[in-house]
C-alpha positions as CSV (number, residue, x, y, z in Angstrom):
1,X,131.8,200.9,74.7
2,X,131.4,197.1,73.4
3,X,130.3,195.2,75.8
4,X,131.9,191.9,73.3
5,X,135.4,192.0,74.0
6,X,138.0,190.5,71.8
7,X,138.5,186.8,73.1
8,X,134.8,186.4,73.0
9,X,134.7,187.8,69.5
10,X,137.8,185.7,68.5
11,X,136.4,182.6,70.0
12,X,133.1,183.0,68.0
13,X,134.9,183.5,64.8
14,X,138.0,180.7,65.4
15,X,134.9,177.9,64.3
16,X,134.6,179.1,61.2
17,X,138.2,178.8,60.2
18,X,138.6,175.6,57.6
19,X,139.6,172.4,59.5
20,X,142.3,172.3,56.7
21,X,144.1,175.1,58.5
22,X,144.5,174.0,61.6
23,X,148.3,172.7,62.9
24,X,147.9,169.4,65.2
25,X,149.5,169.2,68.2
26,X,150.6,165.3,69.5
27,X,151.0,164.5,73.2
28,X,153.5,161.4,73.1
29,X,155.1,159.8,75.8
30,X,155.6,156.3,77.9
31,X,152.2,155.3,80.2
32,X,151.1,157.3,83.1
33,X,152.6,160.8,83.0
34,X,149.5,162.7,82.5
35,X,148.9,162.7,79.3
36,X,145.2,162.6,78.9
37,X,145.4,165.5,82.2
38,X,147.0,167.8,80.2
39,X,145.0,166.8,77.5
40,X,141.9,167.3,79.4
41,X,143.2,171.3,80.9
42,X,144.6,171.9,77.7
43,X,141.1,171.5,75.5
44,X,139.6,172.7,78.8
45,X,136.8,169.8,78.8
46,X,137.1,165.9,80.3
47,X,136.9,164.4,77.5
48,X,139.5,162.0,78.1
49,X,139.2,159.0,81.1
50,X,142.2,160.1,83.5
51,X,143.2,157.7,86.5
52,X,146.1,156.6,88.4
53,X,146.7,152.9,86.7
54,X,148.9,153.6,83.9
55,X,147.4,152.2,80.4
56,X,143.7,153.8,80.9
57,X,144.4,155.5,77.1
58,X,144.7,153.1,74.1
59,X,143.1,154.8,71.1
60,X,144.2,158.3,69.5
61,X,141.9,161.1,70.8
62,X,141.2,164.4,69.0
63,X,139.8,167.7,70.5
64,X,140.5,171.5,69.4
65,X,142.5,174.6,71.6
66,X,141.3,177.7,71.0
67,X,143.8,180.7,72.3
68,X,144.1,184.3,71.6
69,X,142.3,184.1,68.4
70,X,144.1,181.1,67.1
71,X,143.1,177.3,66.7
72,X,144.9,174.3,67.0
73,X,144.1,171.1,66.8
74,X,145.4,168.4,69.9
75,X,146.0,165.0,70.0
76,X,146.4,162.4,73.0
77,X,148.0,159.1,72.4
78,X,148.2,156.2,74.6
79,X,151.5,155.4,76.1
80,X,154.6,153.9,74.1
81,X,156.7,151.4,75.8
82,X,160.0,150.8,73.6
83,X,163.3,148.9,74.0
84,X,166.6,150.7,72.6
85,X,165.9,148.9,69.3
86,X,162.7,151.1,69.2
87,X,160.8,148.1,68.4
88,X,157.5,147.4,71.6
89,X,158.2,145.6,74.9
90,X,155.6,144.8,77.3
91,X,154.2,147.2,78.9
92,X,151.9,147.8,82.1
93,X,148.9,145.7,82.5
94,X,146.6,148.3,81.2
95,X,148.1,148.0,77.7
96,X,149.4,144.2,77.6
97,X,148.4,143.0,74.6
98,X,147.9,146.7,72.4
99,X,151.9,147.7,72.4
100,X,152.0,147.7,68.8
101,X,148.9,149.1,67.9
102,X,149.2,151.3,70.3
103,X,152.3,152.8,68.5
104,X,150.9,152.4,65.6
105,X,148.0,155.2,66.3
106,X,150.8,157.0,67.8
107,X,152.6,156.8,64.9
108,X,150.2,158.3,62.4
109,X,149.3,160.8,65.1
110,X,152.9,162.2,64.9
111,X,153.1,162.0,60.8
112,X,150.1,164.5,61.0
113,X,151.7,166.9,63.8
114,X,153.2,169.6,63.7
115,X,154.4,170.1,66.5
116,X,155.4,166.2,69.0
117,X,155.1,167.4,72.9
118,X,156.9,164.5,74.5
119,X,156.0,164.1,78.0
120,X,158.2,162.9,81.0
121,X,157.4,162.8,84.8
122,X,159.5,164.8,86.4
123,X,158.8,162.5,89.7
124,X,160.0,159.7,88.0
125,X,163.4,160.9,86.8
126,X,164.7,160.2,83.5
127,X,163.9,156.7,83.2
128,X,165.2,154.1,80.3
129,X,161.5,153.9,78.6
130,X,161.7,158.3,77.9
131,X,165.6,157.5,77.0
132,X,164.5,154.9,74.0
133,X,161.5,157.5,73.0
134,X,163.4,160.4,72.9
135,X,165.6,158.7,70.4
136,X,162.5,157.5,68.3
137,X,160.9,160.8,68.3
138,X,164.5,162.5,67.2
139,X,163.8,160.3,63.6
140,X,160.4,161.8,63.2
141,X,162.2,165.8,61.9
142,X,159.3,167.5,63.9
143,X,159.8,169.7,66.1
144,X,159.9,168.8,69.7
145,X,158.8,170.5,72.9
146,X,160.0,168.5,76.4
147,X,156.9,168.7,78.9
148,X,158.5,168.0,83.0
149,X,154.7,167.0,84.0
150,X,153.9,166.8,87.4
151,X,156.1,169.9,89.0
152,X,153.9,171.1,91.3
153,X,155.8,174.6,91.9
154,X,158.3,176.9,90.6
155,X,160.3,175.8,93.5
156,X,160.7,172.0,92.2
157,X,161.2,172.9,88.7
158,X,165.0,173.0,88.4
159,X,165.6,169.8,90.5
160,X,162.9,168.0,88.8
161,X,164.3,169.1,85.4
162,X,167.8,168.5,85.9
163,X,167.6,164.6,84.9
164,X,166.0,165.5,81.5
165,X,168.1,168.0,80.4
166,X,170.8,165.3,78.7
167,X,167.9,164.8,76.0
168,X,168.5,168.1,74.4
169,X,165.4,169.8,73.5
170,X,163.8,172.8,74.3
171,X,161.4,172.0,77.5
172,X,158.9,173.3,80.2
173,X,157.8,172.4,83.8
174,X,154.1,172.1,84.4
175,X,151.7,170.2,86.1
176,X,148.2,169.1,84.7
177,X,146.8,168.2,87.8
178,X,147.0,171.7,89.9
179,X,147.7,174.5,86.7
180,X,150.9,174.9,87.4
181,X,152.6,176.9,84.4
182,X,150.2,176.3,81.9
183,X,149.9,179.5,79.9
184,X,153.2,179.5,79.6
185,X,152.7,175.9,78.3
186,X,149.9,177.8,76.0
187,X,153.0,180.4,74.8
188,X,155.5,178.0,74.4
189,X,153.2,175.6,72.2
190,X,152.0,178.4,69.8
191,X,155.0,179.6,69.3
192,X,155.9,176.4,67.4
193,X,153.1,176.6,65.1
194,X,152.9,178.3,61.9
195,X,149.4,180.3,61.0
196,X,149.2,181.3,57.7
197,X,149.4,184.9,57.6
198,X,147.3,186.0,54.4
199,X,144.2,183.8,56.2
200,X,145.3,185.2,59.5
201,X,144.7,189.0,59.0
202,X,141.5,188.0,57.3
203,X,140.6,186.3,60.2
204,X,141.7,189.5,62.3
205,X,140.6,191.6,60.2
206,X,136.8,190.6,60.7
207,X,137.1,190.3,64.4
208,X,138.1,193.7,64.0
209,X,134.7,194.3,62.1
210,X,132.6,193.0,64.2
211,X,133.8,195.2,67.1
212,X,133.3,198.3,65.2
213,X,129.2,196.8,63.6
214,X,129.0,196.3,67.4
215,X,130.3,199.7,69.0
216,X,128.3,201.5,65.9
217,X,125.0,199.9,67.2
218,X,125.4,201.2,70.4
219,X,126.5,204.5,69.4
220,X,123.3,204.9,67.5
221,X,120.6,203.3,70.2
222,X,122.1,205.4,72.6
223,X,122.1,208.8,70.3
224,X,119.1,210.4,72.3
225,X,119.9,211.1,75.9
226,X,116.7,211.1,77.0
227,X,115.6,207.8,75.7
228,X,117.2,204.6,77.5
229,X,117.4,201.9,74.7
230,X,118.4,198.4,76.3
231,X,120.5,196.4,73.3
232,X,120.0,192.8,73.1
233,X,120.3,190.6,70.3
234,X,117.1,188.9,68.8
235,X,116.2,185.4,70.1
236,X,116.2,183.3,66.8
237,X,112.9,182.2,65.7
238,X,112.2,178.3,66.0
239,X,112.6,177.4,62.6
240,X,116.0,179.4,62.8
241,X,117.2,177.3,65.3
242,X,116.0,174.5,63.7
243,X,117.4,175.0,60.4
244,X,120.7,175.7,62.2
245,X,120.6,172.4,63.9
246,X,120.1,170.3,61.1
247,X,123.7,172.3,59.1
248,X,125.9,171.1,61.7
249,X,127.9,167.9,61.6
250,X,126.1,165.2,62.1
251,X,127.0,163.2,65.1
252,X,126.4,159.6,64.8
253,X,127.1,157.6,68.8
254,X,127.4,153.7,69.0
255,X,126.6,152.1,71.6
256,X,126.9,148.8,72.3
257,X,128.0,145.8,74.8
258,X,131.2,145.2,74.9
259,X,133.3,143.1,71.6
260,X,129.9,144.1,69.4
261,X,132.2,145.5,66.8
262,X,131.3,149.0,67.0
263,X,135.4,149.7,66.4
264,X,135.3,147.6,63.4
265,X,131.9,149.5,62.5
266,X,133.5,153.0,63.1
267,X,137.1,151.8,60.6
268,X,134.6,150.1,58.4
269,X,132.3,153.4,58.1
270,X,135.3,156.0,58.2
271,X,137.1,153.8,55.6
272,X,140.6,154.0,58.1
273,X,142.1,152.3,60.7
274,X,141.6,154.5,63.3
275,X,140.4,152.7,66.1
276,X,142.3,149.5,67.5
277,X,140.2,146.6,66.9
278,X,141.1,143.3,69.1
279,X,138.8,139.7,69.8
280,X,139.4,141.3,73.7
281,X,136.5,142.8,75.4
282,X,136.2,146.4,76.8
283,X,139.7,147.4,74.0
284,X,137.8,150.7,73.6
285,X,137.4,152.7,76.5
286,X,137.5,156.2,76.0
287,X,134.9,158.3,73.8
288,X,136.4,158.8,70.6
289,X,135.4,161.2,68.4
290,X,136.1,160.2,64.3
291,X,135.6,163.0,61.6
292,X,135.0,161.5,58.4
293,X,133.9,162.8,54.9
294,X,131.5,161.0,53.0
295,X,130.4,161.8,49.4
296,X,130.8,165.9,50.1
297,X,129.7,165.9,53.8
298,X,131.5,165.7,56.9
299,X,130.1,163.3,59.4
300,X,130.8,162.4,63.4
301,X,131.3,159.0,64.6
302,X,131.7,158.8,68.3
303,X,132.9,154.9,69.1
304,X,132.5,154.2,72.8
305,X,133.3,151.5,74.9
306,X,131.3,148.1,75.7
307,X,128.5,148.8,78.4
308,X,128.2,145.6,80.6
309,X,125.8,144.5,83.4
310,X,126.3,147.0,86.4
311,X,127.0,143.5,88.5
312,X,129.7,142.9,86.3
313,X,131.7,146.3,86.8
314,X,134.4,145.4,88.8
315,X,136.8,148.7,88.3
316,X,136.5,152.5,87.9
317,X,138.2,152.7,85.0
318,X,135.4,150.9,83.3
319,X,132.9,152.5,85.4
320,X,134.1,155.5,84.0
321,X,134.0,154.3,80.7
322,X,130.6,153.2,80.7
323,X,129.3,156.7,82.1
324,X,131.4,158.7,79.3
325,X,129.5,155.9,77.1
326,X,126.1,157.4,77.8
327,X,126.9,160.8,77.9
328,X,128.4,160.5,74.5
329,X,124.8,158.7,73.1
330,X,123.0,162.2,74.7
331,X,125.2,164.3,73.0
332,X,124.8,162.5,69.6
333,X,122.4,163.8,67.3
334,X,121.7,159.8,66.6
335,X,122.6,156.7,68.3
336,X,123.7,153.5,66.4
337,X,123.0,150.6,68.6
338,X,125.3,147.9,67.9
339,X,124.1,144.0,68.9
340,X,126.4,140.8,68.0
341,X,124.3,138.9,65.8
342,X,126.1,135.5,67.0
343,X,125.1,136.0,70.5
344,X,121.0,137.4,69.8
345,X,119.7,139.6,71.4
346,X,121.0,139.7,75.4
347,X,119.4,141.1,78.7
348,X,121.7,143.6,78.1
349,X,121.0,144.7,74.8
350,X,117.3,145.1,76.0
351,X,118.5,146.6,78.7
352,X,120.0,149.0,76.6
353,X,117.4,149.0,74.1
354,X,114.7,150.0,76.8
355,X,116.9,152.6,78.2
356,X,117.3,154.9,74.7
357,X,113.1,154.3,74.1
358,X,112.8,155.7,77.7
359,X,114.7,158.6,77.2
360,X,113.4,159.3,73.5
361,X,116.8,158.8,71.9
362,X,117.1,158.8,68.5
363,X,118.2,155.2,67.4
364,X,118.8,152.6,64.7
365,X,119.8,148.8,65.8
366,X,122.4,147.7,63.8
367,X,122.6,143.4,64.0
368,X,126.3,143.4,63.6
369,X,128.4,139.9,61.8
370,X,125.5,139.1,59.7
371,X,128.2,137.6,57.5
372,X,128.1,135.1,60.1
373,X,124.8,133.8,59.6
374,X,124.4,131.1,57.3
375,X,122.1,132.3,53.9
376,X,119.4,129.3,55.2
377,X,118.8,130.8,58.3
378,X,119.0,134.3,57.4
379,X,115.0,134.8,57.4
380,X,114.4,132.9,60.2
381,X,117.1,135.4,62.3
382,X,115.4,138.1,60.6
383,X,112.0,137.1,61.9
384,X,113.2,136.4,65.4
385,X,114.7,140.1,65.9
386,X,112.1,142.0,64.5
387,X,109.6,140.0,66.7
388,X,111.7,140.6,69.6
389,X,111.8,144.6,69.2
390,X,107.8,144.5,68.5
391,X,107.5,147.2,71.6
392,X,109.4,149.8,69.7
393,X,108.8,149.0,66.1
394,X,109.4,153.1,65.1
395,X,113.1,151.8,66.0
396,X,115.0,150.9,62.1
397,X,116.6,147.8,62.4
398,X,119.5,146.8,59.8
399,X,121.3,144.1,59.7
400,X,125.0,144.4,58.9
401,X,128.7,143.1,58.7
402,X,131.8,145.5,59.0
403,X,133.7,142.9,57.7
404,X,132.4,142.6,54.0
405,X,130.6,146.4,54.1
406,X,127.0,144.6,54.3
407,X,124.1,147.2,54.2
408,X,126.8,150.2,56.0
409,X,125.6,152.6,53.2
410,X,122.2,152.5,54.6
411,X,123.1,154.1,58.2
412,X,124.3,157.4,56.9
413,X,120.9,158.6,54.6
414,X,118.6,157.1,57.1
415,X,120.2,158.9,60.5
416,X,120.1,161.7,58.4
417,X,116.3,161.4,57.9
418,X,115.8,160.5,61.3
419,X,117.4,163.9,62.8
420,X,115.2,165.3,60.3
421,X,111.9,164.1,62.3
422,X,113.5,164.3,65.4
423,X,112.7,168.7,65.1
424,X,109.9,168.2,62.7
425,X,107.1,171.0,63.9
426,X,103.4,170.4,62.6
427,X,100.8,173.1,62.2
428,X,97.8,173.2,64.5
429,X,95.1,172.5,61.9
430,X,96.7,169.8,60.3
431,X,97.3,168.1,64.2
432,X,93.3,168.2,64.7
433,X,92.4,167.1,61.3
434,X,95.0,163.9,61.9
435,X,93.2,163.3,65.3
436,X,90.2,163.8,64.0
437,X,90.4,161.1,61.3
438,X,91.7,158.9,63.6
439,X,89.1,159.3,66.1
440,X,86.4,158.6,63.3
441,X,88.3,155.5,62.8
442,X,88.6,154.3,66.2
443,X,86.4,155.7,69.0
444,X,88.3,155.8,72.5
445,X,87.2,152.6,74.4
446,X,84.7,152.7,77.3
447,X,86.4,152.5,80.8
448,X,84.1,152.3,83.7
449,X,81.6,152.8,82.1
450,X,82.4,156.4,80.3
451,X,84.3,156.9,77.0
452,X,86.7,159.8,77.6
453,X,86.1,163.2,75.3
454,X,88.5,164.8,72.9
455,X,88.2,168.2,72.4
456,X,91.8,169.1,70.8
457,X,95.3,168.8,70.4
458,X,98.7,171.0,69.5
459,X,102.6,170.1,69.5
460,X,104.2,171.4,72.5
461,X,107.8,170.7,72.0
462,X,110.2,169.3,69.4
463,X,113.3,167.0,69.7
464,X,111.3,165.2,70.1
465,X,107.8,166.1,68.5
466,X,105.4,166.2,71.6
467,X,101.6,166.3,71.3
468,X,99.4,167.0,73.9
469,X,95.7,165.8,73.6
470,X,93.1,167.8,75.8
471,X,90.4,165.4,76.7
472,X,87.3,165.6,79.3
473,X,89.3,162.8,81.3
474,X,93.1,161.7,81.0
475,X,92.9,158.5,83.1
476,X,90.6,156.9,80.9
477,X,92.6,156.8,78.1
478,X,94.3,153.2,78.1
479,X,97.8,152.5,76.8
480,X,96.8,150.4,74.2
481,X,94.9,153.5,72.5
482,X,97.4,155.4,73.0
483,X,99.4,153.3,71.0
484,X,96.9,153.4,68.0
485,X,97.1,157.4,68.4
486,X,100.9,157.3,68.3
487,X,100.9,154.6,65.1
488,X,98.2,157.1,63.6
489,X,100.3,160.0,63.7
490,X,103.5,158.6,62.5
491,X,102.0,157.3,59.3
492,X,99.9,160.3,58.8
493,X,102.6,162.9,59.8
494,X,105.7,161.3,58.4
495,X,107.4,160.8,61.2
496,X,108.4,156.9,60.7
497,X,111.6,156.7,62.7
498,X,111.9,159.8,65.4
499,X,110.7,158.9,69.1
500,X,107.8,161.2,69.9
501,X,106.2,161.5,72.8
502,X,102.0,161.8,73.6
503,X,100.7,163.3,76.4
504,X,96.9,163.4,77.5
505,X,95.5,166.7,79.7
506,X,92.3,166.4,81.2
507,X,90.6,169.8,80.3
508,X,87.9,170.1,83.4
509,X,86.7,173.2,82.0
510,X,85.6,172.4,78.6
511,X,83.9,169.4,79.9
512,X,81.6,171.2,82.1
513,X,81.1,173.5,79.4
514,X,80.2,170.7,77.4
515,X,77.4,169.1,79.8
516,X,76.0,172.8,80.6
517,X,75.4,173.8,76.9
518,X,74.0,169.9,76.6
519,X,71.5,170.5,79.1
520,X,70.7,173.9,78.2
521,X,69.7,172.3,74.9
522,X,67.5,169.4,75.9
């Protein structure tokens, strides 16, 4: 028997379906009825920030649900507040200020659906903001599936329903918060949506061929019955993984203090207006995810929201925002570090700065509203930030300006390199001949009156590169020196851009070696 059942099998295969394919699915409704919950059980990942103050959500999020073999794509809006002319009122605090851009991204979210879930809270009754969005919605011709959120219980469902059913459309109790009635939510949804069928049972079809390449294997291992043969797959060699690595999608994370213009960046880059860009600090504050396509490739960006001083974080929303901010730079394959070129360079932006070189992020320092910047001082504001990131100068720095497009056809090639380094692997004999030349060139200082031995060195790990020098004693080996090693290496190894990371082992052993064959000798 297979011990790779069907789901598995389906689940592997579902990523390789084209994106083309794929029917969206739009969560719309008014603020605070567990949107970005169900969003969040329904992708089956927090991606989305979820909390009890209504407005949290502003921007459009993406993410893809994968069920019984077939792939959808989901997307959470923030919430719509509309008067019974279905033009924008005010709405909660959270949003005050984003109403109409807010239905804007909403908007465009429901022109690509397929399939509009609007969702009420069946706590809150029927109230006049679902009335005016129900009629909205009705003008869009999509189909429409009513979601009764927050029914905690078969129970509750038909008194928590009863309010809603006036609307007319076909609907379904749940709640996102405790599960309640959510694979029938699952059902209900892909019901709705339309899988081509020729694609379909091809996709089927080599699910189905998989099994059988699978059940064949073990038939055959296990022919003889007196010889036990174990079946496991072959770990992939490095270079394997590596070379897998480098075909996905590259993921490119900014990061930034908050009103740098990473938004503007991420529209400016993606050539769309997909994330809402206002003069108001901390706008963003989910991690958004934007697919874009440039020249043939497909490409990542990840905008996330302003990071400010810890002091300074007064809520947990933003709390929350800033830790979803620094997850989404580890996840990236590069980090874009956005600084406002009006304001230099803050403690915050060091802050920040120090922070990626610490954890051996891959990075490029983009100085933001250099249109700003008057053509007589541009060399002097030049000069100042390249003297002010002297302590990581591996660290690209461009100055640019999502207004007029300024240098944003440089990020792209050169993240692209940097992954590159970032899992570059260099052979043994080429390592020692490196260190060897730069040893010739610049002996190891004296400290305390000993000069510290090298005897060789090798590359541990990648991502990134680590070298490890073996040497009669580690502790004299000042920082400055290792410095020069480090420089040494990058210009001699091509790795210009990528963090790397140098370690020295003191090798006891060799050393007395060393001294006993000496005086054996003399």
């Amino acid at each position: 028997m297979s011990n790779i059942n069907n789901d598995q099998l389906a689940l592997k295969s579902s990523r390789t379906m084209p994106q083309k394919t794929m029917p969206k699915v739009a969560l719309i409704g008014r603020p605070n009825v567990g949107k970005s919950t169900l969003f969040n059980r329904l992708i089956r990942s927090n991606r989305a920030i979820t909390h009890d103050m209504p407005g949290v959500t502003r921007d459009r999020m993406e993410g893809t649900v994968k069920r019984s073999g077939k792939v959808f794509t989901l997307i959470d809006t923030g919430g719509i507040t509309l008067d019974s002319h279905s033009a924008v009122t005010e709405g909660p605090a959270g949003i005050r200020g984003f109403e109409a851009e807010i239905l804007r991204q909403s908007k465009e979210a429901m022109e690509e659906a397929d399939l509009l879930c609007f969702v009420v809270d069946g706590r809150d009754g029927l109230t006049p903001f679902d009335d005016h969005l129900a009629n909205y919605l009705r003008k869009a011709g999509k189909p429409i599936l009513l979601i009764v959120n927050k029914v905690d219980g078969e129970e509750k469902a038909e008194l928590l329903m009863s309010d809603f059913h006036i609307l007319g459309f076909q609907m379904l109790p749940c709640s996102a918060e405790h599960g309640f009635n959510l694979r029938a939510l699952d059902e209900e949804i892909l019901s709705f949506l339309h899988f081509p069928e020729a694609e379909f049972e091809a996709y089927q079809e080599k699910i189905q061929n998989k099994e059988n390449e699978n059940n064949s294997e073990l038939e055959t291992n296990s022919y003889d019955p007196d010889i036990a043969i174990e079946v496991q797959s072959e770990e992939p060699s490095e270079e394997e993984q590596v070379a897998e690595e480098l075909q996905k999608t590259l993921r490119l994370a900014l990061l930034g203090r908050p009103n740098a213009g990473k938004s503007s960046l991420v529209n400016a880059l993606s050539k769309t207006e997909r994330m809402i860009v206002s003069d108001i600090a901390g706008t963003t504050r989910d991690s958004v995810d934007i697919s874009t396509n440039i020249k043939g490739k497909d490409y990542v960006f990840v905008d996330t929201a302003g990071i400010r001083r810890r002091s300074k974080i007064t809520d947990t929303v933003e709390r929350y925002s800033v830790n979803s901010s620094l997850k989404s730079s580890s996840k990236a394959h590069v980090t874009l570090l956005v600084i406002d070129g009006t304001d230099g360079l803050t403690q915050q932006d060091k802050r920040l700065l120090e922070l990626l070189d610490e954890r051996k992020t891959p990075f490029i320092v983009l100085v933001n509203k250099y249109d700003l910047v008057s053509k007589d001082k541009q060399k002097i504001f030049a000069k100042d930030y390249k003297e002010a990131l002297v302590y990581c100068q591996h660290v690209p720095l461009l100055f640019v300006s999502a207004k007029t497009g300024f240098n944003l056809a440089k990020i792209v090639p050169l993240a692209t390199e940097i992954r590159k380094e970032y899992y570059t692997r260099i052979g043994t004999g080429k390592l020692n001949k490196v260190a060897q030349e730069a040893l010739l060139t610049h002996q190891p200082p004296t400290v305390k009156g000993r000069r510290s031995k090298f005897f060789y060195m090798t590359q541990a790990e990648i991502a990134p590169p680590t070298f490890v020098f073996f040497v009669s004693d580690a502790e004299r080996i000042p920082d400055s020196y290792a410095k020069f090693l480090e420089k040494n290496l990058r210009n001699n190894l091509g790795i210009k851009h990528a963090p790397i990371r140098l370690k020295f082992r003191s090798s006891h052993g060799q050393a007395a070696k060393d001294r006993k064959e000496k005086k054996q000798q003399s």
